[in-house]
C-alpha positions in Angstrom: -0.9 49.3 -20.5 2.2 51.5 -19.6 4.9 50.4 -21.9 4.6 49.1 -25.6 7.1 47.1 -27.1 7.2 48.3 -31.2 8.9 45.7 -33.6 9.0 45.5 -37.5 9.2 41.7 -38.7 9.4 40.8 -42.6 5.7 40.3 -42.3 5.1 44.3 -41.0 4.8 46.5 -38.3 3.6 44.8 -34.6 3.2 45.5 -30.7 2.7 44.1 -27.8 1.6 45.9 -24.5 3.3 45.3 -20.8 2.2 46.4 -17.4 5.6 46.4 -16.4 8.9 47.6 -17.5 11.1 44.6 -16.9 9.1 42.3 -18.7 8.7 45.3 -22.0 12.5 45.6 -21.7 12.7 41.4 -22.2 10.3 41.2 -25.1 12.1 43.9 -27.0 15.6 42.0 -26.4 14.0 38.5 -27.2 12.7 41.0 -30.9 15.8 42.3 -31.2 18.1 38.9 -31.2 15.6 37.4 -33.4 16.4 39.9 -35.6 13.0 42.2 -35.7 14.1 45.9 -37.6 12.7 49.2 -35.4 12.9 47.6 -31.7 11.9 50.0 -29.2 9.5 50.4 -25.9 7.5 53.1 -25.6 6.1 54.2 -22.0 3.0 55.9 -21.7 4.2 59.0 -21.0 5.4 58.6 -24.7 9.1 58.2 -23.8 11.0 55.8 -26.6 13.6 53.4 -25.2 15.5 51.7 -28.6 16.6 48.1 -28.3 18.8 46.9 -27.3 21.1 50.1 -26.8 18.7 51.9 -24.5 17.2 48.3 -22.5 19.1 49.7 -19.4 17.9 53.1 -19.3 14.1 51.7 -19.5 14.9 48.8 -16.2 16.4 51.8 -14.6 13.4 54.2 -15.3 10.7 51.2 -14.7 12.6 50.7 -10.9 11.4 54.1 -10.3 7.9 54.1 -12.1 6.3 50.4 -11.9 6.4 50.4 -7.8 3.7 52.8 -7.9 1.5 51.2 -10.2 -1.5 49.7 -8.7 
């Protein structure tokens, strides 16, 4: 999968793969309000988008990225 949403709950470290970036940038807000520690996306390029601060930069660079994807 191209992006990988990273999370740290009381009960440890988890992830969760996406095919797209939209739906990566909605799990790691829906992480982030629940109040998950160490939210971030990373792509598979091995760029690191932090939630929630950096949840625009990642639907902006997904626009450009996830039309392409087969």
């Amino acid at each position: 999968m191209p992006y990988t949403v990273h999370w740290t709950a009381p009960s440890g470290p988890s992830a969760e793969p996406h095919a797209l970036g939209l739906r990566a940038a909605e799990r790691a807000m829906t992480f982030a309000s629940m109040g998950a520690a160490n939210v971030y996306v990373q792509t598979e390029d091995g760029r690191v988008f932090r939630a929630p601060a950096q949840m625009a930069a990642l639907v902006q660079h997904a626009q450009s990225t996830d039309p392409n994807r087969p």
